[in-house]
C-alpha angles and dihedrals in degrees: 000000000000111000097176150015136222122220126217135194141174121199105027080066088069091053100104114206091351094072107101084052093063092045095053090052084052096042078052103052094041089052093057095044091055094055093089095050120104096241146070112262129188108191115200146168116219122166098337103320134088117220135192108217122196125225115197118330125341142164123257120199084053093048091055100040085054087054094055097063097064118108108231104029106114092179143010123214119199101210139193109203128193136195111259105250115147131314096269094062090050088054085047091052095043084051096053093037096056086049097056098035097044113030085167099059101170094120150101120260138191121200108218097188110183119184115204096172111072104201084070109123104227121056116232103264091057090055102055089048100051093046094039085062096039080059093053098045092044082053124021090190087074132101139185123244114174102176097043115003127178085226127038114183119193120194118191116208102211127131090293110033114241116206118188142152103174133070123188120196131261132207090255115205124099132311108262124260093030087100110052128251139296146192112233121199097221121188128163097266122106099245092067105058095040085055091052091052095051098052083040077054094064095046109274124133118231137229111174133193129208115205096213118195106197114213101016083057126033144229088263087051092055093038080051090064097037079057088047091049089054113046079048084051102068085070109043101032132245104354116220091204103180107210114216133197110224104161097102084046091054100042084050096052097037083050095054112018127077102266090232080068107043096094088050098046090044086050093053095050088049090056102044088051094047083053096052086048095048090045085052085048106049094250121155106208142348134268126199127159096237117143125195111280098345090132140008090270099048096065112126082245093055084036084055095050097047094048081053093079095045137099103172115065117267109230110207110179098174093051090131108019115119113230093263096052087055086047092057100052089048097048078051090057111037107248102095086085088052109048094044090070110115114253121115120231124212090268088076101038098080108031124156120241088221112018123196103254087192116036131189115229095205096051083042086052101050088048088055088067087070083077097052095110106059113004098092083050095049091036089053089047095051097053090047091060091046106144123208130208121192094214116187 
């Protein structure tokens, strides 16, 4: 029965004169979302608000779920709209409308009428009231309840007249896009890919690398984080996830470096190497899941040693999160199932049995120099493989 929807938002509306900026982008994002969708769409603004027209037949619960992915969208309205063709075909479409919507009518309602066209010939007020009594009359099991009504239904005098009672929630944040671009280290735990849907969540598009260790990980280990990449994807849009071999790097390191050390001077390469790609790429900064002191590695002192090696800020959107709270956005998103598959990435291979927890940048540095004779060679190598997979 539905033939539109009606797209909310939140904080694009506080945007000025920026505003129209931030629509299009979502115009743009929801476009594309819907591409995959069975069904016709026409997406428009008009006067503040973005629908989803229908054309033809479509499914719904797709339509919606797809919806729901898109970054910047804080509701969506299923809506019925009419021609505007006199005030006794909008009561016989309210009619029908609270029949089909509601079989179990013993409720309170409230009418919100909102005339944005001005040359209608009832205000506002009038029309709230004379619909509110055709809808008591139509069915006496109804009540009204002005302050907290069961029903609110809510009719849009435009040029075409919107009538809607229900919002489902969207996924809120900003469209993507609208914040730049970023370089997420993306392994197969669950911590990574949470971290990239937050920052997608606040409008940045993401790019994401994988640091692979054959044979130390396997093919199902990779394939893990290409799965990762694209559950996280249908939200943030096609994914560019650079796959690195880092097996020569780490040998090397784990040959000539103290093994305390060995989590905190792979790290660094990582992230060196992350860096290099994201500079190639246009990124503006870096994303990884680490919270504080998590993990050996995640201390403010090893936090301290990794940022060391980094120009571009390090965006860290689970910093303070406890494990449960990054579970639950994961179970939220879909990616928990996946990264609790067993296979190991190269972060676990080579883990100390007793890892420095405050390391000293200047000692970490002067280990480093062990490496002198072959990592440039190694790093150059590695980012000449690199090997890039479009997922979507």
């Amino acid at each position: 029965m539905f033939t539109a929807f009606l797209i909310k938002y939140a904080e694009i509306g506080i945007k000025g004169r920026n505003r129209y900026l931030f629509e299009d982008a979502l115009v743009h994002q929801i476009k594309f979302a819907l591409k995959k969708c069975e069904g016709d769409f026409q997406i428009h603004k008009s006067q503040g608000r973005i629908y989803v027209e229908t054309q033809g037949d479509f499914d719904f619960e797709e339509t919606v779920e797809h919806l729901q992915h898109v970054f910047g969208i804080s509701g969506i309205c299923p809506v019925v709209y009419v021609e505007d063709e006199g005030f006794e075909k909008l009561c016989d479409r309210v009619i029908r409308y609270v029949a089909e919507v509601y079989p179990d009518r013993n409720r309170t309602f409230k009418v919100h009428a909102r005339r944005a066209r001005k040359d209608y010939p009832k205000e506002s007020m009038e029309i709230n009231a004379d619909l509110g009594e055709v809808i008591l009359k139509a069915y006496p099991e109804m009540r009204v309840d002005v302050h907290e009504p069961d029903i609110l239904l809510n009719v849009e005098i435009r040029e075409k007249i919107y009538i809607y009672s229900e919002t489902i929630p969207g996924p809120g944040g900003m469209p993507v896009g609208t914040g730049g671009k970023a370089m997420l280290l993306l392994s197969g735990g669950i911590d990574s890919p949470v971290a990239g849907y937050m920052i997608a969540k606040r409008g940045v598009k993401i790019d994401a690398v994988y640091f692979h260790a054959p044979p130390y990980t396997s093919d199902r280990a990779r394939q893990k984080v290409v799965d990762l990449a694209r559950i996280v994807s249908r939200y943030t849009g096609p994914i560019y996830l650079h796959v690195i071999n880092f097996t020569d790097i780490q040998l090397y390191i784990y040959e000539k470096c103290p093994h305390e050390e060995l989590t905190i001077i792979m790290r660094r390469y990582m992230m060196r190497i992350a860096e290099h790609i994201a500079k190639e790429t246009g990124c503006l900064g870096l994303i990884t899941g680490e919270s504080i002191g998590q993990v050996a590695s995640q201390t403010m002192n090893s936090l301290i040693a990794t940022n060391e090696v980094c120009e571009l800020p390090v965006y860290r959107p689970l910093i303070g999160f406890d494990k449960q709270e990054i579970v639950e956005v994961s179970e939220k998103i879909g990616t928990f199932e996946t990264s609790i598959q067993p296979f190991e990435d190269c972060c676990t291979i080579f883990v100390a049995k007793h890892p420095v927890t405050k390391p000293n940048v200047n000692i970490i540095r002067r280990h480093e120099h062990n490496l002198d004779e072959k990592i440039e060679e190694l790093v150059r190598t590695a980012l000449e493989t690199d090997e890039l997979i479009i997922v979507d």
